[in-house]
C-alpha positions as CSV (number, residue, x, y, z in Angstrom):
1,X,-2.1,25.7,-19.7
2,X,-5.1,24.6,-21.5
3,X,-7.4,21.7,-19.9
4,X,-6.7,19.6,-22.8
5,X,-3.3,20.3,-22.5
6,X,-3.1,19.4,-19.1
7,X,-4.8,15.9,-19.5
8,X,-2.5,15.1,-22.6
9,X,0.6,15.5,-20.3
10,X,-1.0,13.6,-17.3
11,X,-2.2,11.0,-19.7
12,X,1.4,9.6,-20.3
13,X,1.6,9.3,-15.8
14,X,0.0,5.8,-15.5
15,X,-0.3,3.5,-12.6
16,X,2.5,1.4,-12.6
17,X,2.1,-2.2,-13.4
18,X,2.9,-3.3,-9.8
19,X,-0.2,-1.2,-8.9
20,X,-2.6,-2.1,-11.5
21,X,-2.0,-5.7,-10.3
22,X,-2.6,-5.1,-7.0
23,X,-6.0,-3.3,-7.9
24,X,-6.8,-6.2,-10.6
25,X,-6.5,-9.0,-7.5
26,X,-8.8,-6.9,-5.2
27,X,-11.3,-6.4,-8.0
28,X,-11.4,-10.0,-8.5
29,X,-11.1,-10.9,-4.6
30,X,-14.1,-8.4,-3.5
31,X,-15.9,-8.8,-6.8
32,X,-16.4,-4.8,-7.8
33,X,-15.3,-3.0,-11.0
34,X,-12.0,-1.1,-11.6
35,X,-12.8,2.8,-12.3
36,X,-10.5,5.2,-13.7
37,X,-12.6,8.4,-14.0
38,X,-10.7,9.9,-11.3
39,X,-7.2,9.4,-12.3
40,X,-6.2,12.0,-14.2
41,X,-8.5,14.3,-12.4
42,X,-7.0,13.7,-9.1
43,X,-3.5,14.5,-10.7
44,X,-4.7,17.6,-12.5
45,X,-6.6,18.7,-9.1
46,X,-10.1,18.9,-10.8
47,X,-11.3,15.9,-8.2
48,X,-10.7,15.9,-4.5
49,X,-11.4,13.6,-1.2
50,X,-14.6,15.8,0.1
51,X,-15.2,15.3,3.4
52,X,-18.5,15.9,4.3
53,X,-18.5,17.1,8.1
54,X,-22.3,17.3,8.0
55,X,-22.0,13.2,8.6
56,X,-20.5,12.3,11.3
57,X,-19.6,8.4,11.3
58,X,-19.1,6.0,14.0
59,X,-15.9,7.1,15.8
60,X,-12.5,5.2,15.1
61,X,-9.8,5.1,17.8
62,X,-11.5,7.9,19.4
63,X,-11.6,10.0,16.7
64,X,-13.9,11.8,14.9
65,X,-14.8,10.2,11.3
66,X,-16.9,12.1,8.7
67,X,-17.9,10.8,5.4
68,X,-15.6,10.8,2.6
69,X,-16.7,10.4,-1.3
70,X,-14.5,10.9,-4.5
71,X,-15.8,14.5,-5.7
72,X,-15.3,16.6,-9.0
73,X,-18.5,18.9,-8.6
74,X,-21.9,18.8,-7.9
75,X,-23.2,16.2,-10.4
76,X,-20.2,14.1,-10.3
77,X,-18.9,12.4,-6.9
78,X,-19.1,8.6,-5.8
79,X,-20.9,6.7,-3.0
80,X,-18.9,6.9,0.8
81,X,-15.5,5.7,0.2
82,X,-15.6,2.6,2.3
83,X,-10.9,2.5,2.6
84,X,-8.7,4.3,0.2
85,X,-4.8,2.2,0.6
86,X,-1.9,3.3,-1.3
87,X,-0.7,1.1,-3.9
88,X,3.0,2.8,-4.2
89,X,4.5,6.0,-4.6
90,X,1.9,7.6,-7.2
91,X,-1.3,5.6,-6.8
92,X,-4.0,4.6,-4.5
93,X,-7.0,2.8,-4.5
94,X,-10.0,4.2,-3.1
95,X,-13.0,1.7,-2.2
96,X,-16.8,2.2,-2.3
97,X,-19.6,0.0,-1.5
98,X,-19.9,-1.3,-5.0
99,X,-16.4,-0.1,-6.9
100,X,-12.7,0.3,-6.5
101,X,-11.1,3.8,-8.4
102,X,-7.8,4.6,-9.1
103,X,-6.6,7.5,-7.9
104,X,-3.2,9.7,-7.9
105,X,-2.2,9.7,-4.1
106,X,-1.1,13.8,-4.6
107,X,-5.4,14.2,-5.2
108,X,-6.7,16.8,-2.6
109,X,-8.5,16.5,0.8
110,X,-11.7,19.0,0.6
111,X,-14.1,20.1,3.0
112,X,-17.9,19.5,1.6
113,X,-21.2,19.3,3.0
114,X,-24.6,18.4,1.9
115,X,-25.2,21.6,-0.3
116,X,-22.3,20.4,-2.5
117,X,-23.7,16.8,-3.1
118,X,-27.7,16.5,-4.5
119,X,-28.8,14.3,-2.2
120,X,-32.2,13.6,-4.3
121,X,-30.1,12.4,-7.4
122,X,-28.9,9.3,-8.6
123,X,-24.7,9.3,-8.3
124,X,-23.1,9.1,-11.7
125,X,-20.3,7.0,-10.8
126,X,-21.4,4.6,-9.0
127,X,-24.4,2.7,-10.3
């Protein structure tokens, strides 16, 4: 199946409206912008979680934490996801430090580290 193919099937899978709502009242109550560049990406599996073990954060409950950014390659991934929450049975809304993104709740969790992000670059999606 082509790419273009793929996206024209996954185009017609939308959040619901429930979910769109619920993103729309935490845009407004936290004051960041609603992206959608990594909806259809994290249901066609061209975008992932990465989780970059090369930074380590602050333990939670004991655990181990590691940074966690939206990630499609290695010119397009977002700022640390600050939460993701899901919104119902086919969305989720994944928080950074200056945006909220929609994503599909099936998207993939990937192992990064620093060789996959350019660390000396401006990030695309999150200016």
């Amino acid at each position: 199946m082509s790419r273009s193919s793929t996206i024209a099937n996954n185009e017609q899978q939308i959040p619901s409206n429930d979910a769109l709502v619920k993103v729309f009242k935490q845009s407004l109550k936290l004051d960041k912008p609603i992206k959608t560049d990594y909806w259809i990406s994290s249901i066609t599996k061209e975008a992932c979680i990465g989780i970059n073990f090369d930074k380590e954060l602050e333990p939670k409950n004991g655990k181990k934490d590691y940074e966690k950014i939206l990630y499609k390659n290695t010119d397009e991934f977002t700022s640390p996801i600050v939460s993701v929450c899901k919104l119902d049975e086919t969305s989720a809304l994944a928080e950074t430090s200056n945006t909220l993104y929609i994503i599909s709740v099936s998207i993939d969790k990937k192992k990064i580290t620093n060789k996959d992000i350019q660390e000396d670059e401006d990030e695309d999606d999150d200016e």
